[in-house]
PABAGU-623034 format. One line per 2 residues: their letters; for each residue x negated, y negated, z negated of C-alpha. Coordinates in Angstrom, 1 decimal, always signed. Example, Ala and Ser with C-alpha at 12.3 -4.5 7.8 and 13.67 -1.06 7.14 Angstrom:
BEGIN
as) -12.3/+4.5/-7.8 ~ -13.7/+1.1/-7.1
This chain:
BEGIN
xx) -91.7/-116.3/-69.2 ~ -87.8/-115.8/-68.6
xx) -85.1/-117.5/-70.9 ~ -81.8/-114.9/-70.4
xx) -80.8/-111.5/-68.4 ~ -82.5/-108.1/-67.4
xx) -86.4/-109.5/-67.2 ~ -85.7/-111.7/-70.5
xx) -84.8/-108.5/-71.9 ~ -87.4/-106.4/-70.5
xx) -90.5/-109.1/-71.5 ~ -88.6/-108.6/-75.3
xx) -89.2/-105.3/-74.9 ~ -92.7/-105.3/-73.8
xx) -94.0/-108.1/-76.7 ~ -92.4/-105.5/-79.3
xx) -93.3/-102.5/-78.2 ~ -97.2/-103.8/-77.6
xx) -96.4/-105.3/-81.3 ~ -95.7/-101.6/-82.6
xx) -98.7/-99.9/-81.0 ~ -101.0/-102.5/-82.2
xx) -100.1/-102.7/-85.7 ~ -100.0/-98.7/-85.6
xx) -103.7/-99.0/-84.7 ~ -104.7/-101.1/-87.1
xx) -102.8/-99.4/-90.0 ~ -105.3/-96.7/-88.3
xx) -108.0/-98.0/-88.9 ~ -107.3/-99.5/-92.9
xx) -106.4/-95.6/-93.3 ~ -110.2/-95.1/-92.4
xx) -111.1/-97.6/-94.8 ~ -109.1/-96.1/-97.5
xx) -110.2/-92.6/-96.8 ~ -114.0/-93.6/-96.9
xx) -113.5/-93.4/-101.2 ~ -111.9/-89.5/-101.0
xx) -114.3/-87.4/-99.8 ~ -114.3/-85.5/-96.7
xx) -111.2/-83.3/-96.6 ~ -108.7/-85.6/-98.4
xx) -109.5/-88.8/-96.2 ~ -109.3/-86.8/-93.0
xx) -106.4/-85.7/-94.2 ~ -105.3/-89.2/-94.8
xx) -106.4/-90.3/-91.4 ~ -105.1/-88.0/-89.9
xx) -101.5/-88.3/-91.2 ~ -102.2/-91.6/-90.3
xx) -103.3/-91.5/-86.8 ~ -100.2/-89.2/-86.4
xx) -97.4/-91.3/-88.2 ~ -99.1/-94.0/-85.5
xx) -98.5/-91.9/-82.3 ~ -94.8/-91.2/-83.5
xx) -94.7/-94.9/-83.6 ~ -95.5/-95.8/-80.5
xx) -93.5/-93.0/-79.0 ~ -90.5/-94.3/-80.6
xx) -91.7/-98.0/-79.7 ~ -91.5/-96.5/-75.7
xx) -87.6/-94.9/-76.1 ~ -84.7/-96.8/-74.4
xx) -82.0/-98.1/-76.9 ~ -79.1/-97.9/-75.4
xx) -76.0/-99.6/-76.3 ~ -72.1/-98.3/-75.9
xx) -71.1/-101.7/-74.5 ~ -73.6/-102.4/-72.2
xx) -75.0/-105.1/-73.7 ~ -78.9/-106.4/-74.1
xx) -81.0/-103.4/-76.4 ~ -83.1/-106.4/-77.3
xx) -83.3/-109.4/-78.9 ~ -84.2/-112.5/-76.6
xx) -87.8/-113.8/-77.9 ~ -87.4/-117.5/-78.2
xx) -91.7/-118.4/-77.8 ~ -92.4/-122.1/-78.7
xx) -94.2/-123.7/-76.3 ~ -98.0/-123.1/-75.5
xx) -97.5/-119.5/-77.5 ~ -100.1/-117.9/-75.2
xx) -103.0/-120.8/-76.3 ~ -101.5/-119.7/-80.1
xx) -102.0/-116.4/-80.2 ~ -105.9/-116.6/-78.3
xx) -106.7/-119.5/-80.8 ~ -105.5/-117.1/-84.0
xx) -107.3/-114.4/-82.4 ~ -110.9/-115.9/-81.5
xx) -110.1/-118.0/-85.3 ~ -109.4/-114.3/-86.8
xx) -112.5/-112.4/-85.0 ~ -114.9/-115.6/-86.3
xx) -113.5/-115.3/-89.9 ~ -113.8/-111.4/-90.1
xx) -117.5/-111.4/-88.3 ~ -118.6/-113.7/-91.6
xx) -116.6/-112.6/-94.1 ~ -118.4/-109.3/-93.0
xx) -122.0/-111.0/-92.9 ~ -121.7/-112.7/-96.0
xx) -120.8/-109.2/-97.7 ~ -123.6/-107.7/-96.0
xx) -126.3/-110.3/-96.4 ~ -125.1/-111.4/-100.5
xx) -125.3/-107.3/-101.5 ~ -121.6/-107.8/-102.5
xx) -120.0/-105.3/-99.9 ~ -117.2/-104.4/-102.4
xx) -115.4/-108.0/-100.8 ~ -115.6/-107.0/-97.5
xx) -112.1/-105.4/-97.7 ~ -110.0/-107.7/-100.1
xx) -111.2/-110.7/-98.3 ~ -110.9/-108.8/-94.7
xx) -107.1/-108.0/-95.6 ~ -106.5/-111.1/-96.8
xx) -107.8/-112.8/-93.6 ~ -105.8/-110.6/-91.4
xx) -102.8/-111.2/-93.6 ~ -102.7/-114.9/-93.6
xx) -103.2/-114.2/-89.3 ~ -99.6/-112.5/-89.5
xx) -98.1/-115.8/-90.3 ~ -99.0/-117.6/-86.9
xx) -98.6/-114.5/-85.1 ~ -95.4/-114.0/-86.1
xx) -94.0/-117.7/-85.1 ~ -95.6/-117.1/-81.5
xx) -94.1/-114.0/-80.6 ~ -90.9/-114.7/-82.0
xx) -91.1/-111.8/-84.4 ~ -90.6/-112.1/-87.7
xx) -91.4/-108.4/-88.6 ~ -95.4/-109.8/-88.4
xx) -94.9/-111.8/-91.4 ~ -93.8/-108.2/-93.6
xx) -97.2/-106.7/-92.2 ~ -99.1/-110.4/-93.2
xx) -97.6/-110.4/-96.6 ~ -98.5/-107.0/-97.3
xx) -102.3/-106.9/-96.4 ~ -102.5/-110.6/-98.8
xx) -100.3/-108.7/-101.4 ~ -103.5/-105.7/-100.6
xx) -105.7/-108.4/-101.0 ~ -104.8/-109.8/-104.0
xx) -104.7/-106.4/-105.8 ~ -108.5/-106.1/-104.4
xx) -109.5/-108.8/-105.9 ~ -107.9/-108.3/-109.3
xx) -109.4/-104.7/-108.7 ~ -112.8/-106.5/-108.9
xx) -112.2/-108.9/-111.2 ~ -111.4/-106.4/-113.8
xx) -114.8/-104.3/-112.7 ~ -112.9/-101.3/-111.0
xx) -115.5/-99.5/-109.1 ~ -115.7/-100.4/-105.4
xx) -114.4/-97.0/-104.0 ~ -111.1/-97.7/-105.7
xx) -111.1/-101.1/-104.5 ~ -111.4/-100.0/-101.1
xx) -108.7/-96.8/-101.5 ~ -106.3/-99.2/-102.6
xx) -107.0/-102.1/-100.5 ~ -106.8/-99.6/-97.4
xx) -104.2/-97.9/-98.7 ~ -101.9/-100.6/-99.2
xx) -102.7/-102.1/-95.7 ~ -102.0/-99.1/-94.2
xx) -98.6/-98.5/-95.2 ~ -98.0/-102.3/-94.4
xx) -98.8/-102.2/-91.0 ~ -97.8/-98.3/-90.3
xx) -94.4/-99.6/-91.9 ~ -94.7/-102.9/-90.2
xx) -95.0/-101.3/-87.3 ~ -91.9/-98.5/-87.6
xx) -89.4/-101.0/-88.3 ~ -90.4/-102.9/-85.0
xx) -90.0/-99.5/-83.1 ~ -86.8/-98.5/-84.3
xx) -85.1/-101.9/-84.4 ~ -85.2/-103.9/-81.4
């Protein structure tokens, strides 16, 4: 991994841009969650918006940022050591978490806490994610999808039925990862 100059600057670039792109996708896919509760032509809608506000993210994730005094567009990641065994260990810890918060929903007949507790897990994976790759923008997207979380459960808790649950779960994760995701485009 370089430390300083033109490939430090270019690796910077990479890490954020594959940062923006990803959390673009997965604010994606929460808009499919959230548009599973509004019928037909208003969640396409909402998908669609969705899937379009993502590709002008990534676009603008891919544009040079030039600077008038010719210094670095980006700022240096400073990875702790071992960053790459991190981020696998969050990952494979995430995908475990998610497959049986997802059973247990199934199996227990209580699918309405598939997506609070889903959010919430992907949420509190932000945190480590965002000390690995030096980017503290992953910690607004983690805090958001908890904060989505937390509403979903209050949601249930106060018997709110599940399709509203899930509209604002969704919703709420959607806009934390599509935003998430613009500020790490337009700011490098």
């Amino acid at each position: 991994m370089p430390t300083s100059g033109e490939a430090a600057e270019q690796w910077s670039r990479v890490l954020r841009r594959r940062s923006a792109v990803g959390l673009s996708v997965l604010g994606v896919g929460w808009a499919a969650v959230a548009a599973t509760g509004l019928g037909l032509t208003r969640g396409s809608w909402l998908v669609g918006a969705a899937a379009v506000l993502a590709v002008v993210v990534s676009v603008a994730a891919h544009r040079r940022v030039p600077r008038p005094d010719g210094g670095l567009t980006e700022r240096l990641r400073d990875h702790p050591p071992e960053w790459r065994r991190l981020l696998v260990r969050t990952g494979g810890s995430l995908c475990l978490v998610l497959a049986v918060v997802l059973l247990l929903g199934v199996r227990t007949s209580s699918p309405q806490v598939i997506a609070p507790f889903a959010a919430a897990v992907m949420g509190v994976h932000g945190f480590p994610v965002a000390y690995a790759l030096d980017q503290p923008e992953h910690r607004w997207a983690g805090a958001g999808l908890v904060l989505a979380a937390a509403t979903g459960i209050a949601l249930l808790i106060a018997a709110t039925p599940y399709d509203v649950v899930r509209d604002v779960v969704g919703g709420l994760a959607t806009v934390s990862l599509l935003g998430t995701a613009a500020r790490l485009a337009a700011h490098p």
